[in-house]
MMTF fields as JSON, N, C-alpha, C and O atoms, coordinates in Angstrom:
{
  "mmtfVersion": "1.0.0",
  "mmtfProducer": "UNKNOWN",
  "numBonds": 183,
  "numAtoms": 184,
  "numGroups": 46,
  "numChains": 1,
  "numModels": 1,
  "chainsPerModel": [1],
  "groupsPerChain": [46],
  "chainIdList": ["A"],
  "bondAtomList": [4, 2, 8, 6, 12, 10, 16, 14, 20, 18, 24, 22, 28, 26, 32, 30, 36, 34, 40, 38, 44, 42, 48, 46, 52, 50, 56, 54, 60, 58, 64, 62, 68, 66, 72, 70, 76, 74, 80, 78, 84, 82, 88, 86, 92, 90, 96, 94, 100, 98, 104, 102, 108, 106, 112, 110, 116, 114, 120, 118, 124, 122, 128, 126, 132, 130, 136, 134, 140, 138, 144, 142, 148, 146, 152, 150, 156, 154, 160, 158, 164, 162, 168, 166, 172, 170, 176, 174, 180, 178],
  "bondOrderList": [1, 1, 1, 1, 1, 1, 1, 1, 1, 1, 1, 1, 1, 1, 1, 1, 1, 1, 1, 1, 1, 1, 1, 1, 1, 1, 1, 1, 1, 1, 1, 1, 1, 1, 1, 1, 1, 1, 1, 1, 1, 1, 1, 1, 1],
  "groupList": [{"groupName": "UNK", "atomNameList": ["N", "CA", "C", "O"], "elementList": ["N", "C", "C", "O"], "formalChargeList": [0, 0, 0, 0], "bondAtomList": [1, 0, 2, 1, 3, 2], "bondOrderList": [1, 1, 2], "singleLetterCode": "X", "chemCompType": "L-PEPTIDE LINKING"}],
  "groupTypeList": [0, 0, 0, 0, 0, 0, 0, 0, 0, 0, 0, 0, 0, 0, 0, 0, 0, 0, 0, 0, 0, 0, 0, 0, 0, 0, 0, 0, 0, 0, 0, 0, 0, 0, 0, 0, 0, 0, 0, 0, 0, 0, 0, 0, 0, 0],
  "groupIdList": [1, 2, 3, 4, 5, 6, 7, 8, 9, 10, 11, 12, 13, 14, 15, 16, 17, 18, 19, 20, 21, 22, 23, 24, 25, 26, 27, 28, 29, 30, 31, 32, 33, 34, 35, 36, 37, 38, 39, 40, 41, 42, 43, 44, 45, 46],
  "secStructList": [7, 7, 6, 6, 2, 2, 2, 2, 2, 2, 2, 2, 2, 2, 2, 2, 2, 6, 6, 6, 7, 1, 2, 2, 2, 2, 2, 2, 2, 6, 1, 7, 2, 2, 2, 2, 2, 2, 2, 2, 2, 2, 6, 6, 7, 7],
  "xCoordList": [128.044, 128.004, 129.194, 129.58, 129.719, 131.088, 130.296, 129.328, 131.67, 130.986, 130.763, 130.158, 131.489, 131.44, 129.958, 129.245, 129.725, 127.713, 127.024, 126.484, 127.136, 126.358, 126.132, 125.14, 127.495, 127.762, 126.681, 125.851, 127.164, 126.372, 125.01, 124.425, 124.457, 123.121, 122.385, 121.275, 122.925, 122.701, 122.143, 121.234, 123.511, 123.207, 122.514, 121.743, 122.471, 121.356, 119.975, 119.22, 119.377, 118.11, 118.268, 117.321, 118.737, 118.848, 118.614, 117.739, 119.46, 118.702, 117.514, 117.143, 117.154, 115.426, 114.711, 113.583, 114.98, 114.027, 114.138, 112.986, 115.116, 114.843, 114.356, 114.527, 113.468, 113.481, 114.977, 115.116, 115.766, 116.789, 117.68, 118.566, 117.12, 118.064, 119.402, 119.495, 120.177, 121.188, 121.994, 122.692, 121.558, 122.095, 121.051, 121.67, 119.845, 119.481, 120.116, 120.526, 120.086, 120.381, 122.062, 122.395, 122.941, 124.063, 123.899, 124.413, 123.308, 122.676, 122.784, 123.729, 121.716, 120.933, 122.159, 122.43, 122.81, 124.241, 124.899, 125.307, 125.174, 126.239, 127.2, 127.802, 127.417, 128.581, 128.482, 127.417, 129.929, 129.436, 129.058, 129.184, 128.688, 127.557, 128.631, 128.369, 130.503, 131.294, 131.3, 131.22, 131.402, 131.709, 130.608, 130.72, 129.597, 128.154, 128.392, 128.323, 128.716, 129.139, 130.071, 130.047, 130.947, 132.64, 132.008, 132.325, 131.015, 130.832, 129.871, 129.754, 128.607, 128.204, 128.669, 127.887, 129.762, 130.357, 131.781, 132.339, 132.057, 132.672, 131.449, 131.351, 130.66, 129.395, 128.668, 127.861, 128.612, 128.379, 126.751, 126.185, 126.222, 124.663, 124.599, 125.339, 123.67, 122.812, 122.092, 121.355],
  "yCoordList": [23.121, 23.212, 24.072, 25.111, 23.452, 24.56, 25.564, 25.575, 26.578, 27.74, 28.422, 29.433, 27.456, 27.107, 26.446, 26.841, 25.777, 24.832, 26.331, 27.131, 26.475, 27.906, 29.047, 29.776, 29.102, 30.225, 29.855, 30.542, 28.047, 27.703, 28.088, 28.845, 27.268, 27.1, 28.54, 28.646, 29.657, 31.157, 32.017, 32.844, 31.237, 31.924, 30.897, 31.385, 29.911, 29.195, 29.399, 29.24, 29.761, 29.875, 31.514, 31.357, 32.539, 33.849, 33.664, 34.19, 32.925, 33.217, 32.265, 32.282, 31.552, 30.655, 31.549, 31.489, 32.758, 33.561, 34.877, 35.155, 35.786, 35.696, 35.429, 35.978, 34.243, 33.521, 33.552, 34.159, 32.869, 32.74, 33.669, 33.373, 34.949, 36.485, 36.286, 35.978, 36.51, 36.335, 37.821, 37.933, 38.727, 40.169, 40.354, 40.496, 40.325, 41.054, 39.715, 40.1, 38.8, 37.958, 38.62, 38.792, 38.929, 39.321, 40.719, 40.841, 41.527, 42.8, 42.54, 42.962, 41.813, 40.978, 40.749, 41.296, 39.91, 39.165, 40.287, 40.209, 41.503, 42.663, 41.583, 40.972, 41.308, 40.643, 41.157, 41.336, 41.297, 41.505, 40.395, 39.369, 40.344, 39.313, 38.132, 36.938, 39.069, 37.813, 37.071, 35.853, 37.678, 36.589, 35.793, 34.568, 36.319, 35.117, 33.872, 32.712, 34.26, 33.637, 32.196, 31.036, 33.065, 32.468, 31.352, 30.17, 31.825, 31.038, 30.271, 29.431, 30.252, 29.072, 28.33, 27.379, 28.04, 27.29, 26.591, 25.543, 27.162, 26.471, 25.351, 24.158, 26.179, 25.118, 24.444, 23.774, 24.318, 23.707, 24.131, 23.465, 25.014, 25.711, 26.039, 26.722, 25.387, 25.545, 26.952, 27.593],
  "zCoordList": [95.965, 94.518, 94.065, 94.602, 92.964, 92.813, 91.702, 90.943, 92.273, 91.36, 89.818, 89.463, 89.111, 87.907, 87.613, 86.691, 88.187, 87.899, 88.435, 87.671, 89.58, 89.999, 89.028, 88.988, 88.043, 86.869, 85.692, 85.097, 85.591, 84.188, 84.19, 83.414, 85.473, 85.666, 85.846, 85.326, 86.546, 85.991, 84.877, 84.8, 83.602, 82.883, 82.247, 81.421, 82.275, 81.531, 81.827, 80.867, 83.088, 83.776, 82.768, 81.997, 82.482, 82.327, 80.749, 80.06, 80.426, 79.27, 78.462, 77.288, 79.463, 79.242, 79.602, 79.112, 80.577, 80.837, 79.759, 79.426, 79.096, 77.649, 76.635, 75.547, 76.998, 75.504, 74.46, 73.398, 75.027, 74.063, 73.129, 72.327, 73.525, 73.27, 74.195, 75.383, 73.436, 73.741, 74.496, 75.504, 73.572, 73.465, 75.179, 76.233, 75.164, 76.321, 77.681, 78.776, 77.445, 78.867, 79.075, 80.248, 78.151, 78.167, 79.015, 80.127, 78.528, 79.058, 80.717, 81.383, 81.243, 82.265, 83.102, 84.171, 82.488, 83.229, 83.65, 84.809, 82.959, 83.151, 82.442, 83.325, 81.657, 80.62, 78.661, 78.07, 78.002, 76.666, 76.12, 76.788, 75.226, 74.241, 73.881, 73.735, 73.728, 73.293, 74.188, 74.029, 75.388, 77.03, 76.972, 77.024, 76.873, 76.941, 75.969, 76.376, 74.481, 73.797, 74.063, 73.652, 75.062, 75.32, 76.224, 76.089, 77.236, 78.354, 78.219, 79.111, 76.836, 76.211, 75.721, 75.693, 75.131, 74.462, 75.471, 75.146, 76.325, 77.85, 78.151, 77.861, 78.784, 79.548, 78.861, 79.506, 77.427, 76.564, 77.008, 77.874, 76.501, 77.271, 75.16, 74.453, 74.892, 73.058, 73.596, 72.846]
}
């Protein structure tokens, strides 16, 4: 699996387990809220 799908699927599982907070899965990740941002809209992750 490349590591880009490994990344998406991460933070996508991270923040379903959130409930869709963005600010705490960002938290979670160790990333700021813009990068989470940056890297939803890369992986195309709603």
């Amino acid at each position: 699996m490349p590591m880009a799908e490994v990344e998406r699927t991460h933070i996508a599982g991270t923040l379903r387990m959130m409930g869709g907070n963005r600010e705490k899965a960002a938290k979670l990740l160790g990333m700021g809220l813009r990068t989470l941002y940056r890297k939803l809209n890369q992986y195309g992750i709603r």
